[in-house]
Residue, then its C-alpha position, 0 to 999 in steps of 0.5 A: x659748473x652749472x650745478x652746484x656739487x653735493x657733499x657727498x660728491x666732494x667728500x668721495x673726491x676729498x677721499x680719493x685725493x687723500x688717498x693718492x697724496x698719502x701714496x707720496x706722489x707729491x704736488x704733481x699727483x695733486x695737480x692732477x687730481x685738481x685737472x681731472x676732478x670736473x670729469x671724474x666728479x660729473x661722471x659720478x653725478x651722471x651714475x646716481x641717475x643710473x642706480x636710481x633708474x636701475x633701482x627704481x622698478x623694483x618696488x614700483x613692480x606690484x604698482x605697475x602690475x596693477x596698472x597694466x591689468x598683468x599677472x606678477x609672471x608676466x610683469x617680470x618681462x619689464x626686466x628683461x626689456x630694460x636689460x636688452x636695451x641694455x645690452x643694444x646700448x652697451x653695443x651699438x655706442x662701443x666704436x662711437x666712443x673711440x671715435x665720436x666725443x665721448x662727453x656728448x655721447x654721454x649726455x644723449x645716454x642720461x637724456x634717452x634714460x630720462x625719457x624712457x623713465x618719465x613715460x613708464x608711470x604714464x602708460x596702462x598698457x604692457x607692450x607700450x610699458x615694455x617699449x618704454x622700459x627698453x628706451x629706459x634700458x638704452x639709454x642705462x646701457x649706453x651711460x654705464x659703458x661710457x662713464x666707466x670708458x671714460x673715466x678709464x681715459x681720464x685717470x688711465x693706470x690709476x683708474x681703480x679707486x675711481x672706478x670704486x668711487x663711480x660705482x658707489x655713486x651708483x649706489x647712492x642713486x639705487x639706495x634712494x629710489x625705493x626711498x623715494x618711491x616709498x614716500x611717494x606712495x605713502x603720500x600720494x599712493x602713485x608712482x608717478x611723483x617719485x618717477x617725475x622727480x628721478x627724470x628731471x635729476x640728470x638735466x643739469x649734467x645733460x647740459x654740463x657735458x655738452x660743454x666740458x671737453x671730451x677726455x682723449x681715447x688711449x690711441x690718441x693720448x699713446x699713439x698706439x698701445x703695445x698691449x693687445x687683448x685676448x679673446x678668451x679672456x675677453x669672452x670668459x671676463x664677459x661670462x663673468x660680468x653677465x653673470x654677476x650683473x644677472x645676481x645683482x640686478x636680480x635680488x635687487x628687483x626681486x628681493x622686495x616682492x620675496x620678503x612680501x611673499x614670505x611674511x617677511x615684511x609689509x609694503x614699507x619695510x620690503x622697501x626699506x630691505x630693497x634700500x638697505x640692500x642698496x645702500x650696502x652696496x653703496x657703503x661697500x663702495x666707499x670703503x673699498x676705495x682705500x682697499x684698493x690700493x693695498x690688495x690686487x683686483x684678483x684677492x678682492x674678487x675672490x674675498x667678494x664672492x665667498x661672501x656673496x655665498x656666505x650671505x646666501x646661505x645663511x638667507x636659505x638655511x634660515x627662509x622664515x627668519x626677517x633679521x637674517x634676512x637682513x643680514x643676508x641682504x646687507x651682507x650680500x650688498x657689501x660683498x658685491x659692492x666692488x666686484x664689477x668696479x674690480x672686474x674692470x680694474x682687472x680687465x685694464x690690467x691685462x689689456x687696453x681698455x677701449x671703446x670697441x673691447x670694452x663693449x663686450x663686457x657691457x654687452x654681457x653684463x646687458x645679457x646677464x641683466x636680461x636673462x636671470x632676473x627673468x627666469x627669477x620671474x618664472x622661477x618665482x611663479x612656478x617653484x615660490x619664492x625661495x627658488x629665487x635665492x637659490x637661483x643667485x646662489x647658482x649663478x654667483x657660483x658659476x661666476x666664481x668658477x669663470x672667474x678661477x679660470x681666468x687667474x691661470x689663463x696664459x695669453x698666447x693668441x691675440x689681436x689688436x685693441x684697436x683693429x677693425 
């Protein structure tokens, strides 16, 4: 490899190879694991850059409001550009990864997000800071699909601890943002060190994937998948994915303006809640990993929401309490943590998951990204802070509900994964 791994990489790996040998599979399965592990490892380092880009506007967002002369309300437009670049990303590359190498496809996403986010401390004006966050927010779009796509193919029916694994990476990469920009505006009072810094993170894997083999579509590696999928399942799992996405995205970028909105914190200790919630989110990851392999998709999904409710009650029963508060953050990032990772999971096994099927769940999760954070922000200016808890509380119902819909859906009318 050209970048050296970090522990925390090859300790996820040592993890997942435990896991699968304790299953008895013996040395074929660990011969496996061996041949997989350059994609599975360079699919994680590729997902730190997403939690940090994804996480970093956030406790940027007064620094930025101050460096565009906007108003908080108008600011909050920043989330909703990056999540319909999101979603363009999500949908514009569905067919190219079916059909174009997968691993350059995926070096061209962390370099377009690279980009978008070294020019967004650069810029003092709205619309040219908005089109930034958008370039940021295609490039995210397009790296989120593809490394979870990807790391389908490679590990194909035993995808799901994987996909746990690639997620909590993501979580390394949110938890450390608003670290990093904390320091960076305790020691230099800008942004713009910590952003730099974010930028440059992916350039080894841009390089790396340009020159590691690109796994095999379904269709290549079966000659064609006799399963088949449905378009209400996709459609509702689709709801159920804008849904959860809108809630995570949300409360990440919006709980550390609550907290300073509240009393509930000084500058430094909203941010460290904005890392605790990530960091929970990351833990969560991690631990689901072995979980995995003894409940089914569908038991974990419905454990995460009720406490992802649970949490959220206890942050609007007690509003004015700061260590509730951060029960509720930490208890709401554990219970998140597994959800999507599991949504993918559960979506794989009642379908096949390919380029042009899979989109669909990213366009909503694009959607989900754009539309609740944003209405948080006009929520926020126009009702006060607590409207934004109970904004996350609505949705995660909503999705809790789809989803319920989704356990007694029968498959009657479909059509094929890999038609036109």
């Amino acid at each position: 490899m050209i970048f050296r791994l970090s522990p925390c990489l090859k300790g996820a790996a040592i993890i997942i190879t435990l896991r699968d040998e304790q299953t008895g599979r013996g040395n074929h399965m660990t011969t496996s694991i061996r041949k997989h592990l350059p994609y599975t490892l360079t699919y994680y380092f590729a997902f730190i850059l997403l939690g940090l880009t994804s996480a970093a506007l956030g406790p940027a967002l007064p620094n930025l409001a101050q460096q565009t002369s906007s108003a908080l309300g108008e600011i909050g437009l920043i989330f909703t550009a990056a999540s319909f670049g999101f979603l363009l990303g999500s949908l514009s590359v569905g067919r190219a990864y079916d059909r174009l190498p997968g691993n350059r496809l995926l070096a061209f996403s962390l370099l377009i997000a690279s980009i978008g986010l070294a020019l967004i401390p650069r810029i003092d004006q709205l619309w040219l800071l908005t089109g930034a966050v958008f370039l940021m927010g295609l490039g995210q779009g397009a790296l989120d699909m593809g490394a979870n796509l990807l790391l389908v193919w490679v590990h194909r029916a035993r995808a799901t601890p994987y996909l746990n694994g690639l997620h909590f990476f993501f979580g390394v990469g949110a938890l450390s943002a608003p670290l990093l920009i904390a320091q960076s505006l305790l020691h230099t009072n800008s942004i713009t060190p910590a952003f730099s810094l974010i930028a440059l993170v992916p350039l080894p894997a841009v390089v790396y994937l340009m020159r590691l083999p690109s796994p095999s579509t379904p269709a290549q590696a079966t000659q064609g998948d006799p399963r088949s999928v449905n378009l209400t399942l996709v459609a509702l799992l689709s709801l159920v994915f804008a849904l959860y996405v809108g809630a995570e995205v949300g409360f990440g970028n919006w709980i550390y303006t609550y907290a300073i909105e509240l009393g509930l914190g000084n500058v430094a200790s909203a941010a460290y809640l904005t890392s605790g919630f990530w960091g929970a989110l990351m833990t969560g990851r991690l631990l689901i990993i072995p979980i995995a392999a003894r409940f089914s998709p569908q038991r974990i999904i419905l454990a995460d929401f009720a406490g992802c409710l649970i949490s959220l009650g206890l942050i609007l029963w007690f509003p004015h309490s700061s260590w509730i508060m951060w029960l509720g953050a930490l208890g709401l990032g554990l219970s998140m943590a597994s959800i999507f990772p599991t949504l993918l999971a559960y979506a794989e096994q009642r379908m096949t998951l390919s380029g042009q099927a899979t989109r669909w769940f990213f366009v909503g999760t694009g959607a989900g990204g754009m539309v609740l954070p944003w209405l948080m922000g006009q929520l926020f200016a126009q009702f006060g802070a607590l409207s934004v808890m109970w904004a996350v509380l609505l949705d995660l119902t909503l999705g809790l509900t789809i989803f319920a819909v989704t356990l007694g859906l029968r498959i009657k009318k479909s059509i094929s994964v890999y038609q036109d």
